[in-house]
Backbone and ligand atoms as CSV (ligand in chain L), in Angstrom:
chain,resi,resn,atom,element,x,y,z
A,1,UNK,N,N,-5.057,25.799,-36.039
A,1,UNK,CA,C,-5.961,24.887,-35.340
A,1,UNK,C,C,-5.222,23.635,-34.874
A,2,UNK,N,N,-4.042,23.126,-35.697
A,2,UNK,CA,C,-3.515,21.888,-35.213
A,2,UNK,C,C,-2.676,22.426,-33.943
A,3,UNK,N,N,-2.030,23.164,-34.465
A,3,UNK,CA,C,-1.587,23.739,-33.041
A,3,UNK,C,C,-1.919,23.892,-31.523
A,4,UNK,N,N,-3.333,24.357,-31.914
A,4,UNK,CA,C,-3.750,24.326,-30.436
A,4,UNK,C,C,-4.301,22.630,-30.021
A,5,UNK,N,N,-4.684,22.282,-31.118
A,5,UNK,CA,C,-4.927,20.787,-30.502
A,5,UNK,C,C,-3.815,19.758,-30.137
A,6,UNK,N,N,-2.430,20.529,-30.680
A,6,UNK,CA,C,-1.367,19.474,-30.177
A,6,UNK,C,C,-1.244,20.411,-28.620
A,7,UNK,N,N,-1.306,21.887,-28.429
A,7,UNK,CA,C,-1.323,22.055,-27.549
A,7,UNK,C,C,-1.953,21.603,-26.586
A,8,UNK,N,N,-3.285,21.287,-26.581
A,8,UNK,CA,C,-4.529,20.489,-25.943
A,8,UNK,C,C,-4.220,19.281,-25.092
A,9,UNK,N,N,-3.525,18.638,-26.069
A,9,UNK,CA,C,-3.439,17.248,-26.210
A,9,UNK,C,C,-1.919,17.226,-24.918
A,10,UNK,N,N,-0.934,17.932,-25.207
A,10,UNK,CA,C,0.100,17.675,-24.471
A,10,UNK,C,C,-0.406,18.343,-23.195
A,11,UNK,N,N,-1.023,19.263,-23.165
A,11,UNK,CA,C,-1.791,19.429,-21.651
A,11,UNK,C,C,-1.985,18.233,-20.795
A,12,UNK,N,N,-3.255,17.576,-21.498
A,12,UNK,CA,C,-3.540,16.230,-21.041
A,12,UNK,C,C,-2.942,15.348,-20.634
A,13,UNK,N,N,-2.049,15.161,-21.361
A,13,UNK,CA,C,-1.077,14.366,-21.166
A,13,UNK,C,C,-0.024,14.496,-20.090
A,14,UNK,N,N,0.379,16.057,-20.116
A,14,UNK,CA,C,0.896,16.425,-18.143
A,14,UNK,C,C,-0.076,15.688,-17.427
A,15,UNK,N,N,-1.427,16.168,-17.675
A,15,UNK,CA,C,-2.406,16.186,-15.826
A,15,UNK,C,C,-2.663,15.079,-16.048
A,16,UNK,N,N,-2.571,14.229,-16.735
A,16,UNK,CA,C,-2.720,12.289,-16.486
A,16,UNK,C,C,-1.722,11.752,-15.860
A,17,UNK,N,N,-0.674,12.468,-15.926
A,17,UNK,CA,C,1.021,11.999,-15.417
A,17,UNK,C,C,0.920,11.502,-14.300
A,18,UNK,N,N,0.169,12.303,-12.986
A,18,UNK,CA,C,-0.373,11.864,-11.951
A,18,UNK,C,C,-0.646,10.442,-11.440
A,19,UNK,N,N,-1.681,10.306,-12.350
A,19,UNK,CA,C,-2.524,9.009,-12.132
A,19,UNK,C,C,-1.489,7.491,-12.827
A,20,UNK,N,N,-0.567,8.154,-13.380
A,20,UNK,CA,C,0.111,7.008,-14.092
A,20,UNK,C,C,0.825,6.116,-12.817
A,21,UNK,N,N,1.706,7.769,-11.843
A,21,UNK,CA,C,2.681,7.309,-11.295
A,21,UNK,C,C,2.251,6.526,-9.594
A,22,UNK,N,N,3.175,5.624,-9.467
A,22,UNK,CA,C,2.620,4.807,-8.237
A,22,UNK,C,C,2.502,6.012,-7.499
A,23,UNK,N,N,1.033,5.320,-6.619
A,23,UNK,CA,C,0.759,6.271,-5.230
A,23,UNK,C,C,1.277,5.333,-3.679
A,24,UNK,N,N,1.521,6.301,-2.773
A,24,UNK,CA,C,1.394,5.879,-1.749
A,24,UNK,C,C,0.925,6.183,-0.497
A,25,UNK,N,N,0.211,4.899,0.200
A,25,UNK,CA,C,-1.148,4.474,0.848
A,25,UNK,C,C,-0.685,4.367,2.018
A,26,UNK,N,N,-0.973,5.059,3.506
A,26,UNK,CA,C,-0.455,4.254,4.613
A,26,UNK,C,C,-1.249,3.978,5.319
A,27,UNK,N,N,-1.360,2.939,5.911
A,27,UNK,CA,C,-1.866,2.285,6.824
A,27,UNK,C,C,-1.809,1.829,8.125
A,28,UNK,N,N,-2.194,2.477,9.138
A,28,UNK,CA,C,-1.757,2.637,10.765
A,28,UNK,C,C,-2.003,1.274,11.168
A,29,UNK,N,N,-1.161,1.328,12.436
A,29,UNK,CA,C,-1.601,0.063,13.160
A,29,UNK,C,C,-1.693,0.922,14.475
A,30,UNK,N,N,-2.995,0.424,15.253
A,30,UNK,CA,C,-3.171,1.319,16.421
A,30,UNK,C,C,-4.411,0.803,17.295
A,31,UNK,N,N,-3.847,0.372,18.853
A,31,UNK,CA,C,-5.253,-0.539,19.602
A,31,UNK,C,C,-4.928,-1.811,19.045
A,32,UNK,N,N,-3.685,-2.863,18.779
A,32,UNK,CA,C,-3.788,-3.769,17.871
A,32,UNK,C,C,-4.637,-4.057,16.563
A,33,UNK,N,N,-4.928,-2.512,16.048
A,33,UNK,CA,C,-5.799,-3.057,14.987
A,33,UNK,C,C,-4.747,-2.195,13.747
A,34,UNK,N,N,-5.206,-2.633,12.223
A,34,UNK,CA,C,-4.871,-1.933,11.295
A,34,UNK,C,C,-6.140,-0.964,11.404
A,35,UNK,N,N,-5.409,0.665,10.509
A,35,UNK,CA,C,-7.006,1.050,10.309
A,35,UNK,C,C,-7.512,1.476,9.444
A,36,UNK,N,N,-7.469,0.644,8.261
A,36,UNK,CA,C,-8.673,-0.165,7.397
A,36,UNK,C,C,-8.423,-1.765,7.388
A,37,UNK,N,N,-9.389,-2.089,7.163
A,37,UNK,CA,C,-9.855,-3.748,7.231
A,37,UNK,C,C,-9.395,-4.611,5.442
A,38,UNK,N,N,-9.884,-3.314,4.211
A,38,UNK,CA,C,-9.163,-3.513,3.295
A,38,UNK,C,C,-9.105,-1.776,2.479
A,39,UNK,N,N,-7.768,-2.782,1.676
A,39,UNK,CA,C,-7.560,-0.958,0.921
A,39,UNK,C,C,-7.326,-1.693,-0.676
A,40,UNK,N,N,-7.607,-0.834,-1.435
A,40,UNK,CA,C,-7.421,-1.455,-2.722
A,40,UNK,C,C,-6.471,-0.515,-3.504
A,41,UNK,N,N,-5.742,-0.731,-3.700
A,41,UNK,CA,C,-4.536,0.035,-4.623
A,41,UNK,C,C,-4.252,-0.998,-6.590
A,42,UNK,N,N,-3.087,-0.527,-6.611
A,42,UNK,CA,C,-3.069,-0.776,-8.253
A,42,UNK,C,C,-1.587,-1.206,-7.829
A,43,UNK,N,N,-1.175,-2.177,-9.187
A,43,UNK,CA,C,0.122,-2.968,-8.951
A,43,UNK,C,C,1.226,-1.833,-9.270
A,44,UNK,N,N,2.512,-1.764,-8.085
A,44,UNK,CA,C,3.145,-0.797,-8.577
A,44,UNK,C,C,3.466,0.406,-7.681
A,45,UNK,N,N,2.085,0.124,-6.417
A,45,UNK,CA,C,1.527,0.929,-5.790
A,45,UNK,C,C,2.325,0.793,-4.534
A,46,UNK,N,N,2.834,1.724,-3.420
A,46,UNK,CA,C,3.441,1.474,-2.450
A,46,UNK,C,C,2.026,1.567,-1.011
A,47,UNK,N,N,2.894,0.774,-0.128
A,47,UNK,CA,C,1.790,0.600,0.921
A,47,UNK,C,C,2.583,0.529,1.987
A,48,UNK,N,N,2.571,1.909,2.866
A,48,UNK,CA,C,3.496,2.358,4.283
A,48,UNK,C,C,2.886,1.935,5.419
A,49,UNK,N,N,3.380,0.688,6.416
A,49,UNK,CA,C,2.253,0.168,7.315
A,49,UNK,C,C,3.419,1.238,8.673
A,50,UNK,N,N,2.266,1.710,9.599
A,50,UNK,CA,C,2.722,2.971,10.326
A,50,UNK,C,C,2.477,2.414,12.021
A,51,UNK,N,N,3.098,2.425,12.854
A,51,UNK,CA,C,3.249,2.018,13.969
A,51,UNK,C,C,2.892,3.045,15.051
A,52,UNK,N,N,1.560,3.296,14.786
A,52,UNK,CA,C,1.305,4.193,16.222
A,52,UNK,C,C,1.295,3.510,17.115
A,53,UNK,N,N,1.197,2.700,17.840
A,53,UNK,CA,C,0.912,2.224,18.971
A,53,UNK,C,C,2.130,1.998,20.029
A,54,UNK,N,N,2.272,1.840,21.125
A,54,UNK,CA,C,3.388,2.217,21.941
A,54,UNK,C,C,4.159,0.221,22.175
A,55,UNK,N,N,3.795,-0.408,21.125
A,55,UNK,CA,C,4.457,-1.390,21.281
A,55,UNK,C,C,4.872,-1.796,19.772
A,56,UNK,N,N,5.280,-2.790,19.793
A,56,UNK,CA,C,5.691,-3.739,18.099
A,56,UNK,C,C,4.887,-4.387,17.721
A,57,UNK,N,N,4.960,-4.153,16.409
A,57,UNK,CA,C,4.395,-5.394,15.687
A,57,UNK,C,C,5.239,-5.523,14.407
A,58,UNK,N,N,4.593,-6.912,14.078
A,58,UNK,CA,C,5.567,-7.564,13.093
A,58,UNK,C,C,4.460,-8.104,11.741
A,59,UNK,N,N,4.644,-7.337,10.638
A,59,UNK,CA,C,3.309,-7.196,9.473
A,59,UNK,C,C,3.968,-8.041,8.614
A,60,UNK,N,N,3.143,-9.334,7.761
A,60,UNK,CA,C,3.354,-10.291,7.442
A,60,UNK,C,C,2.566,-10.742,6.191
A,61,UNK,N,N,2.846,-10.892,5.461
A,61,UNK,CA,C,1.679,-11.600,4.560
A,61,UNK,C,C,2.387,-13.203,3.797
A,62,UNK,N,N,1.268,-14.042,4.304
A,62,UNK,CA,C,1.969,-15.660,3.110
A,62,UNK,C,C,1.269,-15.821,2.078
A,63,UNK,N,N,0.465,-15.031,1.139
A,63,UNK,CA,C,0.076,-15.169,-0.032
A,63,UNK,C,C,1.214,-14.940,-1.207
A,64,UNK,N,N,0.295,-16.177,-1.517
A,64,UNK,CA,C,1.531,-16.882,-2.994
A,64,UNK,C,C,2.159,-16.042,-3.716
A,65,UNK,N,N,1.482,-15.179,-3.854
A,65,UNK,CA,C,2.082,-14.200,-5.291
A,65,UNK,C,C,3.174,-13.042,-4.756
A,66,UNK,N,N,3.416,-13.084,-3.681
A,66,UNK,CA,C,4.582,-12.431,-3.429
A,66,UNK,C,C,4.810,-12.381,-1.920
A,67,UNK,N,N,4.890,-13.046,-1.205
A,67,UNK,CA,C,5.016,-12.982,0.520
A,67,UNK,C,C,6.361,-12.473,0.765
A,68,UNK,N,N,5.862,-11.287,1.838
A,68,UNK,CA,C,6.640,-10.634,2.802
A,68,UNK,C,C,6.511,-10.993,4.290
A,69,UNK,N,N,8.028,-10.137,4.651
A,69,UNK,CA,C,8.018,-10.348,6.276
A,69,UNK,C,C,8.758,-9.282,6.558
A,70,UNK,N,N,7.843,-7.823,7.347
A,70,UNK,CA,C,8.257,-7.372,7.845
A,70,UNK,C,C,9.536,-6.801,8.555
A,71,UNK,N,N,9.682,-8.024,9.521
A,71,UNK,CA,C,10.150,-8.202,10.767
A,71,UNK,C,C,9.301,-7.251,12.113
A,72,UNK,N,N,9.893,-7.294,13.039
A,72,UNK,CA,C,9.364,-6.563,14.549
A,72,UNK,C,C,9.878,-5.090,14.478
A,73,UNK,N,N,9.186,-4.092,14.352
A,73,UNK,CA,C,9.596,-2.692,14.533
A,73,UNK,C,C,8.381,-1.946,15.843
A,74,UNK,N,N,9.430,-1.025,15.957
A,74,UNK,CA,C,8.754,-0.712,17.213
A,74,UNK,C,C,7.646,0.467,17.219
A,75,UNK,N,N,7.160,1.018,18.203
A,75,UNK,CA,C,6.121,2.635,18.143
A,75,UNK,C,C,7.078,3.466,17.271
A,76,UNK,N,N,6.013,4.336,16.461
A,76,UNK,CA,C,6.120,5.368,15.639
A,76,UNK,C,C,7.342,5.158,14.435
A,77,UNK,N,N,7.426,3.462,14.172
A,77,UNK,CA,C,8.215,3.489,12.974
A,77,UNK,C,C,7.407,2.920,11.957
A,78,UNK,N,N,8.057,3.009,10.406
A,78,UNK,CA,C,6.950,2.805,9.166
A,78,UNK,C,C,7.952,2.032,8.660
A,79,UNK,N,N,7.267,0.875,7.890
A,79,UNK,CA,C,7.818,0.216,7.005
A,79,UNK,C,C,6.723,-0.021,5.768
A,80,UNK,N,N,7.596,0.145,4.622
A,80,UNK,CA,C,7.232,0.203,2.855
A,80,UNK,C,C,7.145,-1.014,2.440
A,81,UNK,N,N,6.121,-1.493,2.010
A,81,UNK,CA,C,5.972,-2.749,0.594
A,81,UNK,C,C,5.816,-1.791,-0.946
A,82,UNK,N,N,6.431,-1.898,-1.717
A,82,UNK,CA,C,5.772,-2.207,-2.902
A,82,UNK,C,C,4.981,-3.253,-3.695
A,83,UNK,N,N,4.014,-3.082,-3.971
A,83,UNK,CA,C,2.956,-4.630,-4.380
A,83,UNK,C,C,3.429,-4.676,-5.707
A,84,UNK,N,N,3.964,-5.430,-6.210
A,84,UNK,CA,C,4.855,-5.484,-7.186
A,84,UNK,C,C,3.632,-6.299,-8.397
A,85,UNK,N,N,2.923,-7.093,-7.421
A,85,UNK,CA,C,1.815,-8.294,-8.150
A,85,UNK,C,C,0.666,-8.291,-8.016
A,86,UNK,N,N,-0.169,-8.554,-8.658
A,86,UNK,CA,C,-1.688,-8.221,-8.892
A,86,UNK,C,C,-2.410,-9.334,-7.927
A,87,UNK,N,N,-3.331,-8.851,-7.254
A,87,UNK,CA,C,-4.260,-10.038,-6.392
A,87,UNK,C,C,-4.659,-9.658,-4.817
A,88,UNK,N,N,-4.883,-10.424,-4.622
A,88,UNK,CA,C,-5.473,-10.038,-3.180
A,88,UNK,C,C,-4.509,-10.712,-1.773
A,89,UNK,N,N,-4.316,-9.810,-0.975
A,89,UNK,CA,C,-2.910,-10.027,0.238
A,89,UNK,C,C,-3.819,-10.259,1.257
A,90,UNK,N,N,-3.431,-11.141,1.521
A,90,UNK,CA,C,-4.243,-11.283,3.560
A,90,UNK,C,C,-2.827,-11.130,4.347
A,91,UNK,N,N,-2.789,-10.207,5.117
A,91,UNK,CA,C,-1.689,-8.930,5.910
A,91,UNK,C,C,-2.052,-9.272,7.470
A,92,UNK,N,N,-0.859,-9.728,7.869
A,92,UNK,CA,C,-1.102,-10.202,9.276
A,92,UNK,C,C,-0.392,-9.818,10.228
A,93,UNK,N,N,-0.235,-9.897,11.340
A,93,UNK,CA,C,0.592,-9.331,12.256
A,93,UNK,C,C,1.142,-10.920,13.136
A,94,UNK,N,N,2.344,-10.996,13.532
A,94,UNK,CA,C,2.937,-11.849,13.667
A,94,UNK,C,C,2.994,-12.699,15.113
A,95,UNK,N,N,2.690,-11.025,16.378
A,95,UNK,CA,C,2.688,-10.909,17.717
A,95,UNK,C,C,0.792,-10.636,17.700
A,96,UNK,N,N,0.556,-10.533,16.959
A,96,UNK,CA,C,-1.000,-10.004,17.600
A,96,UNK,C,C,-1.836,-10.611,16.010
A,97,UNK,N,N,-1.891,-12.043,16.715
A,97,UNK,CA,C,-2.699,-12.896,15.676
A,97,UNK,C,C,-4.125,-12.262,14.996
A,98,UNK,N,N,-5.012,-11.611,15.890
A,98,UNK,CA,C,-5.708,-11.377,15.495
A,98,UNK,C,C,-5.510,-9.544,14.668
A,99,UNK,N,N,-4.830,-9.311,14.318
A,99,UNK,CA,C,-5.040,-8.227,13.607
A,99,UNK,C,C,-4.723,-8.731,12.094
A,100,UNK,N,N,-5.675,-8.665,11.128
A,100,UNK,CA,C,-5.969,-8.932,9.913
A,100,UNK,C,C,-6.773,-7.555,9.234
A,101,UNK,N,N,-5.235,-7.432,7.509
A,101,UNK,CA,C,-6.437,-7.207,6.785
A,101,UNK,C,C,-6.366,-7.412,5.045
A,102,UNK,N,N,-7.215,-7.135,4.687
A,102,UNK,CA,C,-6.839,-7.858,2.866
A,102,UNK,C,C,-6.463,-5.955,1.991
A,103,UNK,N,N,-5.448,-6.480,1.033
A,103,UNK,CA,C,-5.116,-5.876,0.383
A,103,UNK,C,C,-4.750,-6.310,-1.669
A,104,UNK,N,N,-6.062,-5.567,-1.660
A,104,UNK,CA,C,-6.277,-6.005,-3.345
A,104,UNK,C,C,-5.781,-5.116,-4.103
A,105,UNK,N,N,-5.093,-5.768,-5.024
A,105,UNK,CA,C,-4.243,-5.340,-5.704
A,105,UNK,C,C,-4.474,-5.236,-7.483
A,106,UNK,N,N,-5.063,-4.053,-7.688
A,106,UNK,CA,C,-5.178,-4.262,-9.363
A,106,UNK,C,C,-4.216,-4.158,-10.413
A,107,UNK,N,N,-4.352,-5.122,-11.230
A,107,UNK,CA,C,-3.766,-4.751,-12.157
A,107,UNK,C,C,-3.868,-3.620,-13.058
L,1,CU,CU,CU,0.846,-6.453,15.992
């Protein structure tokens, strides 16, 4: 009987493995817009911002807890953040002021 419950148990413990390991989320930019407005991921978590659109943009965030800068990349290229820090990102675009979006980040 212990047997099968250590068997049991290390089962579980594979198919949770999943959920442990960072996921990753991408997020288009397309029509000057992102497309979601917000996404909520977990700290740890990678977040691929994806350049459909036939021009550049430049994805930005100045919140305190960890600000990035992109730079300018062009149609059909992706660039990776890892959110390394827990909280909420307001994600901006650098050439196209108005494209905004928030990215919360759990601990
Ligand atoms: Cu842009």
């Amino acid at each position: 009987m212990r047997i099968l419950f250590n068997t049991v148990l290390a089962a579980a413990a594979l198919l949770s493995l999943p959920s442990l390991a960072s996921q990753e989320h991408v997020v288009a930019q397309k029509g000057k817009a992102f497309a979601a407005q917000t996404l909520s991921i977990k700290v740890g978590d990678k977040v691929s911002f994806r350049n459909d659109d036939g021009f550049s943009h430049n994805i930005f965030s100045l919140t305190d807890a960890m600000p990035f800068d992109l730079g300018t990349y062009g149609a059909g290229q992706v660039k990776t953040v890892v959110f390394g820090k827990p909280g909420k990102f307001e994600i901006e675009c650098a050439i196209h002021p108005d494209m905004r979006m928030m990215i919360n980040v759990a601990p």
